[in-house]
N, C-alpha and C positions, 0 to 999 in steps of 0.2 A: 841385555833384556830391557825392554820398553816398561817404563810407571805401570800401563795397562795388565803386559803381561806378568808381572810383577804381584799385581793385587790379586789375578783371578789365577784360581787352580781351578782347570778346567780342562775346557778342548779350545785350540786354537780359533773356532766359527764363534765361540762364547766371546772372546777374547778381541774381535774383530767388530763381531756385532757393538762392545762396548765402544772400539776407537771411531764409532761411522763422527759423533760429534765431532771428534779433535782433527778428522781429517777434514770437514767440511770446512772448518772453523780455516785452518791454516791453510788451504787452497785459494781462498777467497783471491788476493790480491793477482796471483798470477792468472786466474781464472779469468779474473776483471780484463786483465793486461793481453790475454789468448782473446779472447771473445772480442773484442774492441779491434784488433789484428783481422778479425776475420769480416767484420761489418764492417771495416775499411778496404777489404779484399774484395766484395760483392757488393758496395757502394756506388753507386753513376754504372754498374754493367748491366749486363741485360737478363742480368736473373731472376724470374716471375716465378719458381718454386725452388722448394728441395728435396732429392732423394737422400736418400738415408740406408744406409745399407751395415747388414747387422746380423746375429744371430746370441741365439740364448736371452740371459740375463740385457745383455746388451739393445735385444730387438724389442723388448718390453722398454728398458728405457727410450727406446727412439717409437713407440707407441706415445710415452709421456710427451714427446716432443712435439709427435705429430699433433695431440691435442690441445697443447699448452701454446703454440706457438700459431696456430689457427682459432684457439678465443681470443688472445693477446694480440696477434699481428696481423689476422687474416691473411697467414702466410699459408698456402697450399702446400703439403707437404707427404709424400710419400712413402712407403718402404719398398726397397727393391729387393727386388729376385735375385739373388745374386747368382743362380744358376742359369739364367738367362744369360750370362755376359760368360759363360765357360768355354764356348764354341762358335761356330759359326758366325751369326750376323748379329750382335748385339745392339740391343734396344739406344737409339737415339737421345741423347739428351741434351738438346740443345735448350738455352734459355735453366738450365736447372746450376743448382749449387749443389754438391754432391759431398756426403758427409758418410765418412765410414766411422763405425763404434765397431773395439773392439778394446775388452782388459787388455787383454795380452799382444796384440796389435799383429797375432800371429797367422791367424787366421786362413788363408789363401784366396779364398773366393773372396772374401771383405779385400784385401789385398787387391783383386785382380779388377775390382768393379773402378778403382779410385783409378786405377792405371789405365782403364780402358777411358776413365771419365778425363783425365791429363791430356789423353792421344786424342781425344775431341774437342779441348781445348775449355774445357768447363775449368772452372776453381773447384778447390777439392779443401777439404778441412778431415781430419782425424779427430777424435776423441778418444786418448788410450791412455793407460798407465805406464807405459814405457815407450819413452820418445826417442826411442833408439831401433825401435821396433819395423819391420816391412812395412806396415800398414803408415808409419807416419813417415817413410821416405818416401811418402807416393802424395803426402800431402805439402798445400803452397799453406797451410797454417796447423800447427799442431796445436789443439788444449788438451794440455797435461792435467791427468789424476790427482798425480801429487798423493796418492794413497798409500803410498809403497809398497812393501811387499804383501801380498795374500797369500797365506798358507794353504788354509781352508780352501778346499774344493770349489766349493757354494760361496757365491760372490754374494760380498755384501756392502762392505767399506768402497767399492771398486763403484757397485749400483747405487748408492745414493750420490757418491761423489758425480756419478753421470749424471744423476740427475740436477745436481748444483750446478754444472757443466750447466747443460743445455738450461736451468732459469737463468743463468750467466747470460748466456746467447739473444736469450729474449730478451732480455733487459738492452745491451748492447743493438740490437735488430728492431728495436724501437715503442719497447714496452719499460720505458722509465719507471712507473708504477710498481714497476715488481721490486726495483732494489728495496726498500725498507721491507720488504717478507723475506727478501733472500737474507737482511740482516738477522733476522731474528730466529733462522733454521738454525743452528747451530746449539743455542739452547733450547728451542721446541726438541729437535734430538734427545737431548741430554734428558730432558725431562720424559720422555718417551723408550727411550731406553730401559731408564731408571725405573720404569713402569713397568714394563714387558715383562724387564727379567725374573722379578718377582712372583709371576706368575705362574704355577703347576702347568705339564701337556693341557690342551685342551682337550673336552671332551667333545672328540666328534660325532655322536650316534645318539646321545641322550640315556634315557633308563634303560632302554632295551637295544640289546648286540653288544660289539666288540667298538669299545671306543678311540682306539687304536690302528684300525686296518675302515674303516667305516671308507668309502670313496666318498669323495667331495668334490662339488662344484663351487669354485670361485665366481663373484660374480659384481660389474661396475659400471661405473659407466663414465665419459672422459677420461682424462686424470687418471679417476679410479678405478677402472679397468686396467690401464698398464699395469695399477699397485694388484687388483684381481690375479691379472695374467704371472705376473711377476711371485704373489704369495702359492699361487698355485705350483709353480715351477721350485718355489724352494722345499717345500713340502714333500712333494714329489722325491725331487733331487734326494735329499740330506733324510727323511722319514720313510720314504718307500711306500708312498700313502698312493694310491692312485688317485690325480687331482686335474681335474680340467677349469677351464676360464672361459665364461662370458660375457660381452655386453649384455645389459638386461633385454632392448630389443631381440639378439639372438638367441637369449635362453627362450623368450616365449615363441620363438616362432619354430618350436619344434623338441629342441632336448628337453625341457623343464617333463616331457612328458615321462622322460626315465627317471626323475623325481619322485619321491616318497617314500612312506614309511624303510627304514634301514639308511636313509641317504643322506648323507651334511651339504650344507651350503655355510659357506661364508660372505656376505654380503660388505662391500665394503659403502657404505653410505655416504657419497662423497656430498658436501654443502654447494658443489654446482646442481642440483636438483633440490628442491623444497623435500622438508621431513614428513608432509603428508603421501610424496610421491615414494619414497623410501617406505614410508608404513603402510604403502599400498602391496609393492614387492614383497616385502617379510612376511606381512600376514597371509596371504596367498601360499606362499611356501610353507609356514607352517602349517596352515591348513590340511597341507596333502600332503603331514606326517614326517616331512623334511626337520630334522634339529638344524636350526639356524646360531649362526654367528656372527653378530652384528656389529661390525667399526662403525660407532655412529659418535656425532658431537656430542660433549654434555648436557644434559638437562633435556633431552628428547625423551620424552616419556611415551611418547606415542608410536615410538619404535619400538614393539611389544615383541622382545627377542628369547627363546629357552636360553640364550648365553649375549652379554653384550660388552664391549671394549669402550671405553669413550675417550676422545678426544676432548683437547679443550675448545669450549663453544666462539666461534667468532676469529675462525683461521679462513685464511683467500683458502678455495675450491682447492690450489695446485698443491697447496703447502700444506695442507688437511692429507690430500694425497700422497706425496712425498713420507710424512711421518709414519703414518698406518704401514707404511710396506716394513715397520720397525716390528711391527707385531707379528704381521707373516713370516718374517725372518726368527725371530723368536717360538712363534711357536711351531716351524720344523724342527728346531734345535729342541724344543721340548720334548715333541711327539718323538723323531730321532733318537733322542737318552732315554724315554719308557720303552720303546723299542728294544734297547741294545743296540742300537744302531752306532760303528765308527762314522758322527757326524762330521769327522774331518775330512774322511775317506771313501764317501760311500761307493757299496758295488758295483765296478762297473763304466767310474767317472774319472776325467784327468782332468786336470785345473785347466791347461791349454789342448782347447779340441782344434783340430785342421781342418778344417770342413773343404771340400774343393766343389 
């Protein structure tokens, strides 16, 4: 039994959510060591983007990529179809680096895009948690997790550790800048964790309804969009909440209008956007009866939230991003236990999906 599991009586996602530090923490070098393999693999070749190919938990991390790696590198980077490459005539990739994410490396379709991407003679990289897996005999570089085992349904230790992965990558791929913030996640973690946990369900509905089953709209933008899309999907997952996820340009040009009174929003306020344009968003929402939930930096007072989380003020955009998805991970595990909810097991879910 692990220090970790040791300390918490609990459920196993409590238990995991606590090790995301110690995993980031201890991944470091070989991550360095993978990442550095892979920028020497697609170095002097004729690679001008990346596809990315992905699902779940995993397709939101390689969302963080696409954005993280296009402010930092002005690397053009996509997510594929992976149903496109099941039959027939699959899509060309020539000139691309082709990067399969999956935990469990099990996958078939993430499998079959890297294979098809080999047979056309592209470099291939994997990101998984077992390097023993289909998905990383199909790559010419593997970066290891290094997370070990996940119990829990709901990936949590697996998704930050992707996401240290790929600011690994960037860093390597020619954003030097980031290693002193990638030093410093490990205890932002720790102190964000320590935060979370602390904290009762939230309440999603306000003084009036059920604050429990209330639907919610996730909502971000760069960065904080994948942590959006990402809180939305654990919530969902692990609480049984129904939760969707938008860029803030997509919620206004059309869903914001099934917003109001009865309906949650969680806004994740990421610091790549000014806190006037964040208290532009909120207040609007609250307006039209929406209870908001606002991940904002410290000391924003002008983000006039029914509920607000803060972060500490003066973190880079990515790494603001990165931490808050601690809270989304938290508070399904909240809403989940007021629930009754088995957050380890919920209905319906297996840890490794097959998707083809």
């Amino acid at each position: 039994m692990s220090r970790v599991e040791e300390a918490v009586s609990g459920s196993m996602l409590e238990a995991e959510i606590r090790e995301q530090p110690a995993v980031v923490a201890a991944r470091a070098a070989a991550g360095l060591h993978a990442a550095a393999e892979v920028a020497a693999l697609t170095r002097g070749s004729d690679v001008s983007y990346w596809a990315i190919a992905a699902r779940g938990s995993s397709d939101n991390a390689a969302r963080f990529a696409q954005y993280l790696w296009g402010r930092h590198l002005g690397l053009a980077t996509y997510l594929a179809a992976p149903s496109l490459y099941a039959e027939g005539r699959p899509p060309v990739m020539a000139r691309a680096a082709v990067l399969g994410v999956s935990q469990s490396g099990q996958s078939p379709d993430i499998v079959r895009v890297l294979s098809i991407a080999r047979d056309q003679g592209r470099p291939t990289i994997a990101i998984t948690n077992d390097a023993s897996s289909p998905l990383a005999g199909q790559a010419d570089v593997v970066v290891p997790l290094l997370a070990g085992r996940e119990r829990s349904v709901a990936a949590t230790k697996t998704y930050t550790a992707t996401l240290h992965a790929v600011a690994q990558l960037a860093v390597a791929l020619g954003a030097p800048d980031l290693a002193d913030d990638l030093d410093r996640m490990p205890d932002l973690l720790e102190a964000t964790v320590s935060d979370a946990l602390v904290r009762s369900a939230p309440d999603l509905s306000g003084p009036s309804g059920s604050s429990l089953a209330t639907p919610l709209t996730t909502v971000g933008r760069g960065t904080g969009f994948a942590t959006a899309a990402e809180t939305a999907l654990k919530i969902r997952e692990v609480a049984g909440i129904r939760a969707e996820s938008y860029p803030v340009p997509d919620l206004l040009h059309g869903p914001v209008a099934a917003n109001g009174v009865g309906s949650a929003a969680w806004v994740v306020c990421s610091p790549s956007y000014p806190p006037g344009y964040w208290s532009e968003v909120v207040s609007g929402l609250v307006a039209s009866g929406v209870h908001v939930v606002a991940v904002h930096e410290a000391g924003q007072g002008e983000i006039s939230a029914p509920a607000s989380i803060e972060l500490p003020a003066g973190l880079p955009a990515w790494l603001f991003d990165a931490a808050a998805v601690i809270h989304g991970q938290v508070a399904a595990l909240r809403l989940g236990e007021a629930r009754a909810v088995d957050v380890d097991r919920p209905v319906g879910l297996n840890k490794v999906t097959r998707t083809t």
